[in-house]
N, C-alpha and C positions, 0 to 999 in steps of 0.2 A: 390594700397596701400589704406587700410582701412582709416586711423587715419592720416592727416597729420603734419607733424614734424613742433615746432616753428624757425622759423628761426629769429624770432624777440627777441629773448633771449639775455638780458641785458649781455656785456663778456668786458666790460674795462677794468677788471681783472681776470686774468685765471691764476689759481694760479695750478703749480705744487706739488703734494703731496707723496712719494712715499709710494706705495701699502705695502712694505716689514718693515714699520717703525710705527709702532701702536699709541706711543708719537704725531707726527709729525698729524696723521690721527686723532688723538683728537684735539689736538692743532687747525687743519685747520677750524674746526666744529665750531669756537667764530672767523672769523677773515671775515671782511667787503669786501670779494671779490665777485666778481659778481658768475663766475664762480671756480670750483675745479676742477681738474682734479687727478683721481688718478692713476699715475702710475705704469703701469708692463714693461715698456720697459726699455730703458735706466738708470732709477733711481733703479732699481733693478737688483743684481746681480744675474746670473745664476740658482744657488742653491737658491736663497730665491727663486722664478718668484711662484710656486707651492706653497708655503704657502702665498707667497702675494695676491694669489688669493682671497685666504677664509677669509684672512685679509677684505680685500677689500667687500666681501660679507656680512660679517658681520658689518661691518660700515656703510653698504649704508642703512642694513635693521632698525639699533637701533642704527643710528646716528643722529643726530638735525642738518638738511641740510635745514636749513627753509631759502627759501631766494635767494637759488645757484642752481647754472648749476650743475646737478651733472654729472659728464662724468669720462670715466677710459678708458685711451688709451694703448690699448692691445700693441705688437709685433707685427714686419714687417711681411709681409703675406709668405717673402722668407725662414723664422722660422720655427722651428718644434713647438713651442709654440702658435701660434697666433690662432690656431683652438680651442685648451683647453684652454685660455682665455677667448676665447668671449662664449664658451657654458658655463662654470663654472661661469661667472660673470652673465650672461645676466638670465641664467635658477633658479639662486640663491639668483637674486636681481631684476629681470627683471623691475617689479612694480615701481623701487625706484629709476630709473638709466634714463636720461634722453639720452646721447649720447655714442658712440662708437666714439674714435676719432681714425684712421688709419695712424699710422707713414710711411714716406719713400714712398709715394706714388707715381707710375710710369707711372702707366697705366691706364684707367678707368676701367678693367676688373677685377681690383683689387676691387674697388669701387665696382662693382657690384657680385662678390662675398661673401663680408661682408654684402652685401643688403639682397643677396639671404639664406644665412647662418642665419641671423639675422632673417626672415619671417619664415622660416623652425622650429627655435625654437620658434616662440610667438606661430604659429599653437599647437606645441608640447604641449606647456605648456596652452595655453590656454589666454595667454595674448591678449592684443590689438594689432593688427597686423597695423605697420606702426611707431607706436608710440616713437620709440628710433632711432633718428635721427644720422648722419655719418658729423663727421670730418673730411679732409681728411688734408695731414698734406705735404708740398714738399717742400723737401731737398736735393733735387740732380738735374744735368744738364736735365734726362731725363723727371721729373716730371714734370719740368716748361715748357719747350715742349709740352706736353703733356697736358698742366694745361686746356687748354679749356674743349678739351673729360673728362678729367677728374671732370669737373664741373659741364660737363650735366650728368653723368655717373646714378646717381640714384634719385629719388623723396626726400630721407631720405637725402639727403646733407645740411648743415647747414651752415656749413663753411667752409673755405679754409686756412688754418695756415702757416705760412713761418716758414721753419727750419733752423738759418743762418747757423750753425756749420758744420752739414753736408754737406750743401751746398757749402759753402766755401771749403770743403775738396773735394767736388766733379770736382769745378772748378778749384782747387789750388788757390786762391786768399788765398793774401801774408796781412793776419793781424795778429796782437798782442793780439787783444782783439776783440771779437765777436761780431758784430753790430758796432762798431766804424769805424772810416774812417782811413782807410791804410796810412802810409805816401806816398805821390807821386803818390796817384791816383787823379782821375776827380774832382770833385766837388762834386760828389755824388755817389758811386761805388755801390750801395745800389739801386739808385734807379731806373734801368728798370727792376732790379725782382720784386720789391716791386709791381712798374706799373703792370707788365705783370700779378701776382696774382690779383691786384683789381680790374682790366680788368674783366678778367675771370669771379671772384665771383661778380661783381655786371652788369655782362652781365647774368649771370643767380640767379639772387636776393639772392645772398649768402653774409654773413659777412665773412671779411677779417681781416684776426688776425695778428700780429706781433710779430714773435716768442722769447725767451728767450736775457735779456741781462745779461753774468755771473759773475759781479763785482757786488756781491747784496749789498754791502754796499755803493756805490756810487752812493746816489740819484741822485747827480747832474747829473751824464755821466746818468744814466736810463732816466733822463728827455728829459735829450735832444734827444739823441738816439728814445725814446717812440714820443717828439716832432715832431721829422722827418715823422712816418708813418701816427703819426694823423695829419698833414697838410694835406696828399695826401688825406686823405676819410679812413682808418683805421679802425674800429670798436674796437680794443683792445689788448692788448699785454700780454705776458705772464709773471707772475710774479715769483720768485724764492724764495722770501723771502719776510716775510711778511714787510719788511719797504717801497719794492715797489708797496703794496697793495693803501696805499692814495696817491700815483703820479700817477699809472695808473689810478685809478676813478676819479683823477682832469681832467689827459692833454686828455681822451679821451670823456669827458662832456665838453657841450657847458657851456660858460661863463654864468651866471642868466640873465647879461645885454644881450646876443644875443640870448638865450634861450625866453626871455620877448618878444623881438624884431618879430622873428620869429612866435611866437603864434596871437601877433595882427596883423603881415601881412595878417596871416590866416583869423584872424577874419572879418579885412576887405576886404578882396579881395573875400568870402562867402557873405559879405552886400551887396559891389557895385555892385556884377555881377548881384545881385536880384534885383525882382520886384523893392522892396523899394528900394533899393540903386542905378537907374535908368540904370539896365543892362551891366553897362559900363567891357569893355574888360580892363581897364587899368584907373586906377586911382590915387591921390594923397594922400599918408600917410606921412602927416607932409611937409619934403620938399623933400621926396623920390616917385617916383613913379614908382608904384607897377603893374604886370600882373603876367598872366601865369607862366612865366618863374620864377619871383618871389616867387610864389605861390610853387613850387617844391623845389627850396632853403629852403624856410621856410619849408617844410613836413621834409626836411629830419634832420636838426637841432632840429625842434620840437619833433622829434621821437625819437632823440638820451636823448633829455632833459627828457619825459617821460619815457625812460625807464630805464632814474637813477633815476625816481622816484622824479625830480624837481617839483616844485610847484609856479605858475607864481604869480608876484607880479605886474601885470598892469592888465590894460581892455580894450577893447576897447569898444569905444561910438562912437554911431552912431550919424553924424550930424545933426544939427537941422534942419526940411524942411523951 
């Protein structure tokens, strides 16, 4: 692959749009989410999928996406549509479109299909070859299974998305409401799929998404339900409505106070390991102290804090000799 894909793309909020809805594809264009996605699968019926396409092309080329993931998640590859999605979108927007996200994912062959489909048209067209990266999206028994091959499947991998709904219906788990906890299950019925995805994608340095929660008026249940994935290491959730847009860029951004904390570990655990700061492998910040293993905590908080774009309000200073 030419061009390699960002997989460090800011996604707290990955906001669903349907492709077939022109209102709604305006409206997305002013609203503070990280990421958009616009879709042709599920949010679009049958008879639209074929004008949502052009929809959809024409939004990505003279729409104001300053800011956003821009991505449009085609139909399942077991479709008769999901071929004339990705050449129609990719070949008519190509320039302007940052990812393909792949619903229903099984297999990695699938994965390396959309890889290979995808290369065949930037040749085509003459675009940057590499440069539009692949979500893959698993919602079923067999996906998660599967979910390692499926992670190493292509270079264009970006993410790894949980789909509860279908997943639920593929295992028969007995809920009310999608992402919530069942009466009279475990403590957490939720969470060795959640595990078993962030496994996966951060075994092969992929963001881990957490998929849709469908009471988009209930911040509260969104919070807590979003609370749950971002403890585990999460990168971001998908939002459905725009009032879940500022609880997901809260609950999956580091606090200012651990965001601060984390940048001076940095700073000083770069002084003390140095000449001047007398080589030491392990040293005292404050009444904490700090190494290597520190040092990695802190990367990946500080990573998460730049790339919502935080701005740190401490320093560090080096002691006096």
């Amino acid at each position: 692959m030419s061009t390699p894909v960002n997989r460090l793309r800011p996604r707290r909020s990955c906001l669903a749009v349907p492709g077939s809805n022109p209102r709604f594809l305006e409206k997305a264009q002013g609203l503070p989410a990280d990421q958009v996605f616009l879709d042709l699968e599920d949010a679009c019926a049958p008879l639209a999928k074929e004008g949502a396409r052009h929809n959809i092309v024409d939004v990505l080329n003279n729409g104001d996406w300053s800011g956003k993931t821009r991505v449009v998640r085609v139909n399942d590859w077991r479709t008769h549509w999901t071929y004339r999605d990705v050449v129609t979108v990719v070949e008519g927007a190509g320039p302007n479109l940052d990812c393909i996200m792949l619903p229903k994912v099984q297999d990695a062959t699938q994965v390396k299909a959309l890889d290979l489909l995808l290369t065949q048209i930037e040749k085509t067209m003459g675009f940057e070859v590499g440069k539009i990266g692949i979500e893959a999206q698993i919602e079923n028994a067999k996906g998660l299974v599967n979910v390692d091959e499926i992670a190493a499947a292509s270079e264009r991998l970006e993410t790894i998305i949980f789909g509860p709904a279908d997943f639920m219906a593929s295992i028969n788990m007995k809920s009310l409401v999608v992402g919530e906890q069942p009466p009279g299950y475990p403590a957490d019925a939720y969470h060795y799929i959640l595990m078993r995805i962030l496994m996966a994608a951060r075994h092969h340095d992929l963001q881990a998404i957490d998929g849709p929660y469908l009471q988009i008026k209930n911040i509260d249940g969104y919070r807590e339900v979003a609370g749950r994935s971002a403890a585990l290491g999460f990168d971001g959730k998908w939002v459905l409505h725009p009032g879940q847009v500022e609880a997901a860029n809260e609950i999956y951004s580091p606090s200012q106070e651990d965001y601060d904390h984390a940048e001076l570990i940095l700073d000083a655990y770069e002084y003390y390991t140095s000449e001047a700061g007398g080589k030491k492998g392990s040293a005292m910040l404050g009444d904490e102290m700090i190494d290597e293993a520190s040092r990695k905590m802190a990367l990946v908080i500080a990573g998460k804090g730049r790339a919502a774009g935080m701005t740190r309000t401490s320093k560090f200073e080096a002691p006096e000799a």
